[in-house]
N, C-alpha and C positions, 0 to 999 in steps of 0.2 A: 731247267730243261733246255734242251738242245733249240734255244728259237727258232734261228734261219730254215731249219731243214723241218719242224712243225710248222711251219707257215707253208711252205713251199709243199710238203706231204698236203697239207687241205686243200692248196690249188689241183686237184685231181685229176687226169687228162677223163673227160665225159664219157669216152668208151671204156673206161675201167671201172672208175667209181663216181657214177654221175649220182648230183645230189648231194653233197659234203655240205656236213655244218658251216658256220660260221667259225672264223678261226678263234682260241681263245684268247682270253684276257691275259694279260703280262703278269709277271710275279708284282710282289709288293715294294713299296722303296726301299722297301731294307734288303731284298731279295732272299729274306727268312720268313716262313709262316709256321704255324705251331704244328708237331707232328701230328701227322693221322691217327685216329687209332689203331690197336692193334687190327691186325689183317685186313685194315679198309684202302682201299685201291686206290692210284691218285687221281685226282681229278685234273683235264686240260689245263697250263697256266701255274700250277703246282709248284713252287720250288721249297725243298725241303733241307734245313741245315746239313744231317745226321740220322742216320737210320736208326733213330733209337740211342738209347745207353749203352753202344756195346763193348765188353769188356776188354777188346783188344784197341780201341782208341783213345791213346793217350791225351793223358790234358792239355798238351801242348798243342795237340791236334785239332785244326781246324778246318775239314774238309769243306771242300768248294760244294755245291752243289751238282747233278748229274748232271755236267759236263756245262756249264753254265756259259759258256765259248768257247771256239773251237783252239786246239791247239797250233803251235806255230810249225808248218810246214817244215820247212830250213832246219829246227831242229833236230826232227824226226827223221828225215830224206836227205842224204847225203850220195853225194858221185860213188861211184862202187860201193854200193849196200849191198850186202847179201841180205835181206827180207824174210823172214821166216812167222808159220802160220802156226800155234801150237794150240788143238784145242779139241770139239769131240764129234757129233756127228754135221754138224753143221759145217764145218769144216775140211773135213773130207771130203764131202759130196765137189769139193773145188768149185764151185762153179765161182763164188763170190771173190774169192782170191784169186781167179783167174783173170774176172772182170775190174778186178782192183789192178794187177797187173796191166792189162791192158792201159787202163788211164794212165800209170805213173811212167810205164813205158812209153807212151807216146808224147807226153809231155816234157820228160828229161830223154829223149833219145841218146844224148850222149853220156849218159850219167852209169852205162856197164852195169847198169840194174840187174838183181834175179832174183827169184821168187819161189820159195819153199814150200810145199806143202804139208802139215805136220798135223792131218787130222786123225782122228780113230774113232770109230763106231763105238759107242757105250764109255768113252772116255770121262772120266771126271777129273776134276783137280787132283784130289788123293788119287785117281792109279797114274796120272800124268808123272806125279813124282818118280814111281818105279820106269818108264820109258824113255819120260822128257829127255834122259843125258844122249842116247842113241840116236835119237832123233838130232840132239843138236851138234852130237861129234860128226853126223853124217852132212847137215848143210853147211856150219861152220857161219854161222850166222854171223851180224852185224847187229840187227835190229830184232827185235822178237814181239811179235805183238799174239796177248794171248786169251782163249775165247773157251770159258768153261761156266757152267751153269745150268744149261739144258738136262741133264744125268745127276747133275748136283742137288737139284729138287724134288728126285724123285717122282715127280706128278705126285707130291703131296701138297696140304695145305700148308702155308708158312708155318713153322714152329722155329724155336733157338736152336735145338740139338742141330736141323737141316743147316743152319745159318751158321753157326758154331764150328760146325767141322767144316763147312764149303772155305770162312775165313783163313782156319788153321791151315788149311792144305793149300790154299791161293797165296797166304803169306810166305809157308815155302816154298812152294816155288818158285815165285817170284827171286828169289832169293838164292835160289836153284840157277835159275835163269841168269842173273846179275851174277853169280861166279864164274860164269861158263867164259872162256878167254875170247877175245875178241869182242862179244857183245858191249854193244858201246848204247843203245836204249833199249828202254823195253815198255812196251805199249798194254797196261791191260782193259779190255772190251767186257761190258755185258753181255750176257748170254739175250738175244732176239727173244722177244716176244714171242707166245703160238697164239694161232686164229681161234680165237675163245670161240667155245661153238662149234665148233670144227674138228675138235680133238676127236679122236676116235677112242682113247682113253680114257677112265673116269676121272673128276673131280676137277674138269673142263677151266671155268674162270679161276677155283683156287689154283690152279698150276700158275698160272701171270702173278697172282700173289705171290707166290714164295718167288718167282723169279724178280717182280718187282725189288724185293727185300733182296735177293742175292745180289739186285744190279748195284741198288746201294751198298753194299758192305761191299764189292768189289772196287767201288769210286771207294769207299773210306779207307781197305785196305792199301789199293793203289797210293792214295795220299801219304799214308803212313809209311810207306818203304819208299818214298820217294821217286815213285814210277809216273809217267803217263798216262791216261784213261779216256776210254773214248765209250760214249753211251751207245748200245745199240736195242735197248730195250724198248724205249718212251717211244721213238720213233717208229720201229716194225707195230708198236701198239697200233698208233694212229693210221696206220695203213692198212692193217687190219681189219680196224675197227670202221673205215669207210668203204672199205671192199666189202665189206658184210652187210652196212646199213644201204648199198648200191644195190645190192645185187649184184656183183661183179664175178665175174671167174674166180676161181679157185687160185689163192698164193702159195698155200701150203699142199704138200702132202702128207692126208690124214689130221691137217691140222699142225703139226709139230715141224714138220723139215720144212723151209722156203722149196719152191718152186727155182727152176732158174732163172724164170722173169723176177721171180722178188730176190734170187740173190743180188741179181744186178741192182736192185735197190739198195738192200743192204751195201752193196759195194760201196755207192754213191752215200750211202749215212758214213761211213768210214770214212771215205772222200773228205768229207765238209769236216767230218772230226779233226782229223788230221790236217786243216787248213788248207788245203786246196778252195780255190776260190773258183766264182764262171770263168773270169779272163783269162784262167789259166788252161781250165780246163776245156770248154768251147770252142775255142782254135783250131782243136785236133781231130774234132767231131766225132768225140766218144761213142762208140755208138757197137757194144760186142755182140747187141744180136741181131737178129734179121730185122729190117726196116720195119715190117709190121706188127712185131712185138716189141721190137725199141720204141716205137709209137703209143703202144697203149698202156709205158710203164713210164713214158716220158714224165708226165703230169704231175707222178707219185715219186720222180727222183729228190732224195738230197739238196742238189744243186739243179738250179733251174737252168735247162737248155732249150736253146731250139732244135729244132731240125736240122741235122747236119747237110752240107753237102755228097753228094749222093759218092764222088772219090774218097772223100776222109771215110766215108761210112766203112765203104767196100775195105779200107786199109784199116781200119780201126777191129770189123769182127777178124780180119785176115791175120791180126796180131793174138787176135783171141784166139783162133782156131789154133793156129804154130803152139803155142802154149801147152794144147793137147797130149801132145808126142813127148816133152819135158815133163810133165806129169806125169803119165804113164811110165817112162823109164827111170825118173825116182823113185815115185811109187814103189819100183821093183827092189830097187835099192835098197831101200829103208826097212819095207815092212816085207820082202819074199827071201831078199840074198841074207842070211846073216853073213859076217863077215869073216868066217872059215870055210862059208858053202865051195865048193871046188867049182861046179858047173853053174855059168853064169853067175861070174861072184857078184860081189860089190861092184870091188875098182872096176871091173869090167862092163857093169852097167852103170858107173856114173863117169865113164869117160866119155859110152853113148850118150849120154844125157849131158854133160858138155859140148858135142859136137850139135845134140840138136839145139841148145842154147846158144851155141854160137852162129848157127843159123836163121835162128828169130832174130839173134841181138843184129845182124847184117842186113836184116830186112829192115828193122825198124832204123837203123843209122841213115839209111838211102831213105828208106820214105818219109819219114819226118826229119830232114837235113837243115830246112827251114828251121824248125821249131828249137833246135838248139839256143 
């Protein structure tokens, strides 16, 4: 499991989730313990080989465990990345990709960074296949990092058929994705946890179950095609699961989508995935929402900060905000203009959505000019 960012999720800021357990116990020295049983949940400290005997992991295959350290930054993040987000409703809502933005934008200011949105409502891996090529002939990606599972489960209880076909359609595309010209990595992420309890849907805690088991077969499948993987399951679990035992505000809506205070979490589990470390990221005073709810989600980040300086703050949501406008006009791009529409084509809305990229990207050169 993800350590650094479950240790730092327990430390809890007291006005969100005051009262948090003790943190757990570390894996074993071997960092393998025997699997669960069927559809049993994991327990704090957990590290698990392999999700089971499943058919599509070769013998040769020896997957890591969910996410057992984080990956190396430098590999991932390169000077003019185009960045791309492909996944389903979690996704779309932007907020968490806007806030991932933010951080990488301010920390590589000179690095010509940009960042894609490539979510859809009701998305899964199988109809990702039918869209995925649009979406990425229209960013022209670099990097692709990709987040399915939520829709893939169904809000059913874990079974194989769910698990079976989530695999088949993950490995193609992934596969999809690595033909696509230009993409030079590609990142795949579990599907977030929901606030057990909270679903407004039936079959509440089995729903974390079959997600549980999709996030492993995602890390196996990842393995298997020779991709990158970043957990986001274990992690929104235990944030959950102490906002609940607190008493705390509400993360989700209905239970199932983050809040935008908890995508900012999520951002920051991505963060630490993907190797960003404090010293990297502290300097710039991350910080994309207003002071007083940056505060009560501080406790429950990824990466442990302090309190920013109150100018980086104001520069830090000010990069978040700019973001806004770049959204909205691919957005229109992608999923309003096809690209024979005559009125308000395409090219005509992603050269808008260039010039406001070129407007962020100018902000952020002068205000973090330091940080280069």
């Amino acid at each position: 499991m993800m350590t650094m960012p479950r240790l730092a999720l327990m430390v809890i800021a007291s006005t969100l989730l005051a009262g948090c357990g003790s943190p757990p116990s570390g894996p074993s020295s071997t960092g393998i313990q025997t699997p669960r049983p069927e559809g049993a949940m994991p327990r704090d400290g957990d590290v698990i080989a392999k999700p089971g005997e499943r058919k599509v992991i070769q013998a040769s295959v020896q997957p890591e465990p969910i996410q057992a350290e984080p990956l190396k930054f430098d590999e991932i993040i390169k000077s003019g990345d185009r960045i791309a987000f492909v996944g389903d409703d979690v996704t779309q809502q932007q907020f968490y990709v806007r806030s991932l933005g933010t951080a990488l934008l301010c920390m590589k200011p000179g690095y010509g960074l940009r960042l894609f949105n490539g979510g859809i409502d009701g998305a899964t891996a199988t109809t990702a296949l039918d869209w995925a090529d649009d979406f990425l002939v229209t960013s022209k990606p670099t990097v692709v990092f990709l987040c399915f599972g939520l829709n893939d489960g169904k809000n059913l209880p874990p079974s194989d058929a769910v698990v079976d076909k989530y695999e088949d359609s993950l490995g193609k595309l992934i596969e999809k994705v690595k033909a696509t010209q230009g993409v030079r990595e590609v990142v795949v992420m579990s599907a977030p946890a929901v606030q057990t309890g909270q679903v407004e849907q039936g079959n509440k805690g089995g729903y974390n179950q079959t997600l549980y088991r999709l996030a492993m077969s995602a890390q196996t499948i990842a393995t298997v095609k020779k991709v990158k993987f970043v957990d986001l399951y274990d992690p929104m679990r235990v944030v959950y699961t102490e906002a609940a035992r607190a008493g705390g505000d509400m993360l989700t809506i209905g239970g199932r989508l983050p809040t935008e205070d908890a995508h900012t979490v999520l951002a920051s589990v991505i963060l630490y995935g993907i190797g960003v470390t404090r010293p990297m990221l502290e300097p710039v005073g991350w910080a994309p929402l207003k002071a007083p709810r940056m505060g009560r989600i501080r406790g429950a980040l990824g990466i442990t900060l302090s309190e920013p300086d109150y100018r980086l703050a104001v520069q830090s949501r000010t990069v978040y905000e700019k973001m806004r406008e770049f959204d909205a006009l691919f957005f229109q791009a992608w999923r309003l203009a096809k690209p024979d529409r005559k009125t308000r084509s395409r090219p005509e809305l992603l050269e808008q959505a260039d010039a406001s990229w070129f407007e962020l990207d100018t902000y952020v050169r002068g205000a973090y000019a330091s940080a280069r």
